[in-house]
N, C-alpha and C positions, 0 to 999 in steps of 0.2 A: 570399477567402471572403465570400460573403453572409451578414452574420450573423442577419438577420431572417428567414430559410430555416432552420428547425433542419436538423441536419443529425447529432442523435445519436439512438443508442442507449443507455436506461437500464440496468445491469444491476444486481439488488439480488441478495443470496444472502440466503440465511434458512433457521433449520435452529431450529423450536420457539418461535416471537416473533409467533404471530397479528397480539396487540395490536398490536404495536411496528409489525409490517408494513404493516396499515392506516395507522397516523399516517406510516411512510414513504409508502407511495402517496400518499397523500391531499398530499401535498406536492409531490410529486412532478409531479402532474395539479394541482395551484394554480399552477402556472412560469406567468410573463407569457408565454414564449418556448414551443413546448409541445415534448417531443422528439419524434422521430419513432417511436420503441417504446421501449415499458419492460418490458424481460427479468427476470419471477420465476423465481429458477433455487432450488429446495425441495430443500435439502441431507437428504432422507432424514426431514421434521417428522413427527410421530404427534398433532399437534396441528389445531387447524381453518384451517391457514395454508393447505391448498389451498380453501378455500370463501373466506378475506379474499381469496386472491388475483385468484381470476377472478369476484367479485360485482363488482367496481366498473368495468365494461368491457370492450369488446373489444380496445381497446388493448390491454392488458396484453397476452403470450406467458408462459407458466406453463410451464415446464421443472421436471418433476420428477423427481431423481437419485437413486441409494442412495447415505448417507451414505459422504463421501469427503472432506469437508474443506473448508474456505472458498475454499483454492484453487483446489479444481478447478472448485466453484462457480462463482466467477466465470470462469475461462476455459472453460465450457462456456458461460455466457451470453456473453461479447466474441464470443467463436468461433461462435455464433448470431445473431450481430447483422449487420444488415444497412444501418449507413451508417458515414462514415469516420471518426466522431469515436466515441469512448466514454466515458463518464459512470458510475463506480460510486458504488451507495450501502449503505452497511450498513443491516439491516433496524432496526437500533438508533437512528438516524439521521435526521436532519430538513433536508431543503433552505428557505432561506430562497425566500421567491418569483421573485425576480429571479436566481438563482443561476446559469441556464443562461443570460438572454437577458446578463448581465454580463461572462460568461467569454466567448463566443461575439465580442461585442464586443471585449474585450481582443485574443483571437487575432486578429482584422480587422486589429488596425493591428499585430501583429507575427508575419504568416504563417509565420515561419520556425521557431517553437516547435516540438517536440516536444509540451508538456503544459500547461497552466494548472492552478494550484491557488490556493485561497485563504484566507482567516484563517477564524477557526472562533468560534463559543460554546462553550463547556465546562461543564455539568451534569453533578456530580456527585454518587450521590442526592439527587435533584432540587433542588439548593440551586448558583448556581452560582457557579461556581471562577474566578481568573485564570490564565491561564500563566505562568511563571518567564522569564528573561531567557534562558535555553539553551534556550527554545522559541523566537528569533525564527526567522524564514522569510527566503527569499531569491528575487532572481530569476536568470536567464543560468545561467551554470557553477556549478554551486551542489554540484557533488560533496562539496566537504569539509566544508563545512555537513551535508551527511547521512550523516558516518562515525560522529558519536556516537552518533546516537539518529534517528529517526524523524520526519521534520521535515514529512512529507506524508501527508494523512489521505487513504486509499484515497475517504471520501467528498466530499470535496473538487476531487479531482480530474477534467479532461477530456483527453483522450489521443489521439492520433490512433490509428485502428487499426492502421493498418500496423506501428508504431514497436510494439506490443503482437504484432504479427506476427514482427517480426524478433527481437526479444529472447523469445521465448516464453510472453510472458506470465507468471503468478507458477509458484513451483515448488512444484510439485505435494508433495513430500518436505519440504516446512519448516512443521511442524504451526503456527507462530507467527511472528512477524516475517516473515511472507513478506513486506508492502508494505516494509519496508527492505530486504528483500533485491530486492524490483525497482528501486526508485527508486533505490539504487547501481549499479543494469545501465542503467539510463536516462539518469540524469545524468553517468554517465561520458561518455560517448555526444552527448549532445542537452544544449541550453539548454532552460529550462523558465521558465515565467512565473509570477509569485507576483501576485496581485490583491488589495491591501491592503483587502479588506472583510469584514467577517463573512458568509459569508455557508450557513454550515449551523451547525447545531446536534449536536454530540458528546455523546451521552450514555452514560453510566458508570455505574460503582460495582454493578450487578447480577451475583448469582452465576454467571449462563452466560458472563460474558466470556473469550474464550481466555487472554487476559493473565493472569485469577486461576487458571486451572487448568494451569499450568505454573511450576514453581520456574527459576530462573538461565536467565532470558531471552539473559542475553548469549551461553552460548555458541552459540543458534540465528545469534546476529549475526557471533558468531567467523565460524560455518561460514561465512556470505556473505561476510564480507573473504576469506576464505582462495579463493575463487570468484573475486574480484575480483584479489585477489596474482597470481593463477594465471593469468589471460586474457591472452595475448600480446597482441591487440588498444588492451589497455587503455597511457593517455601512462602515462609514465614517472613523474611526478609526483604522476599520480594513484597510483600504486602505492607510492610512497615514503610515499602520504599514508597511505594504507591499513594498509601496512608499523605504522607509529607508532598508528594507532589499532589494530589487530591486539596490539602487547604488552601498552600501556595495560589492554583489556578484558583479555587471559590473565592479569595481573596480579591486577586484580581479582576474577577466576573462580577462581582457583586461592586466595590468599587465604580467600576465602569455602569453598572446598571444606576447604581445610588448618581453619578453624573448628570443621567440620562431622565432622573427624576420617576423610574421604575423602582420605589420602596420598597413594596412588595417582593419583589422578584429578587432583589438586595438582600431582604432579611433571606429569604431560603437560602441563600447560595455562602450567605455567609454561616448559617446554622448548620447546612449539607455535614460537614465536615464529622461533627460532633454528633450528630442526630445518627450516623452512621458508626458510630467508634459504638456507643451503647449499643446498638442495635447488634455489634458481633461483641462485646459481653455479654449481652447476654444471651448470645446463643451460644457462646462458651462456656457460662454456669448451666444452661440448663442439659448441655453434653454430662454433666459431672454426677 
């Protein structure tokens, strides 16, 4: 790879964040490196994010959808883009300047990645935060690094298209945790590269975040292990690993539900586990 050749496509989704979408652009068009397009894909705004979008350039490509969800946002923008690497940014979201020509660099000297990601800032309303020690990052086979929690920020990352080809990119049906439910179909799969630098800005704590407007995030994660348990493709290890974060979480969910005086919903989460080990013996015996 030629790294001083960009050679990406930006895609941001944004659905009501005028503001927030200019200071992404404007970030975005500061890169020392420049991309080659940056994909605004308008999740459905009633706000003036189509005038921020297309005043500052013809660069930009402005895709505008009826509301459908973040995911499909963004895979209507990858899916419109037209070079081999892919670069998301949430419209919430701040690239440091060097962010693209940095990553672009890293992949150079280890063409065989899958994905580069990198360390992040954390503002949250507007004061900012550190991360805990069960946020570090990793690089190579990093699957079991990402069965707890979410260890790659969609804006952080650069992607090859293809690899976003073949796995299909995020799913369209998981209104929240979709980037943990990809980055576990990925790194199953692919080595990925961690770039130990700050080098975007995550900001938080405002009321449209999906994360505040959804109670028991885990079981959206359940569902992705249970995707992952289920994929014959997937090593065998990797699945055992899954297996054990899979009770861990129904543990915890059913717990919380049993609190909440949801019995029902308790007993599944706590049986999930089990109901599912049977269910791959015996599709193991009857292979035999």
């Amino acid at each position: 790879m030629d790294w001083k050749r960009s050679q990406v496509s930006v895609v941001i989704p944004t659905h009501n964040r005028g503001a927030m979408l200019r200071e992404a652009l404007e970030s975005v068009l500061a890169q020392t490196l420049a991309p080659s397009e940056i994909i605004v894909v308008d999740d459905g705004s009633t706000d003036n994010t189509p005038e921020i979008a297309t005043r500052l350039g013809n660069k930009i490509k402005y895709i505008y959808s009826p509301p459908r969800g973040v995911s499909h946002a963004r895979n209507l923008g990858w899916r419109s883009a037209g070079s081999p690497w892919i670069a998301f940014l949430d419209s919430d979201d701040l690239w440091l300047p060097r962010k693209l020509e940095r990553q672009l660099q890293c992949l150079a000297q280890d063409p065989g990645a899958a994905a580069c990601y990198t360390d992040e800032i954390w503002i949250r309303n507007g004061k900012r935060v550190n991360p805990c020690k069960h946020h570090a990052k990793y690089s190579g086979w990093i699957f079991p690094h990402c069965l707890p929690r979410c260890i790659i920020s969609p804006s952080s990352v650069l992607v090859r298209r293809e690899i976003l080809e073949e796995l299909g990119g995020f799913d369209e049906e998981m209104e929240v945790c979709e980037d943990y439910d990809l980055w576990l179909r990925l790194t199953a799969r692919y080595q990925v590269v961690y770039l130990e630098e700050k080098l975007i800005v995550k900001r938080g704590g405002h009321p449209d975040q999906l994360s505040r407007r959804f109670w028991g995030l885990d079981r959206f994660r359940i569902r992705s292990l249970i995707k992952i348990i289920e994929d014959k493709t997937i090593r065998d290890e990797y699945r055992l690993a899954a297996l054990g974060e899979l009770r861990r979480k129904c543990a915890i969910y059913a717990q919380g539900a049993m609190k909440r005086g949801k019995v029902e919903e308790a007993r599944y989460y706590f049986s999930l586990p089990s109901l599912l080990e049977n269910s791959l013996r015996r599709e193991q015996l009857g292979s035999y």
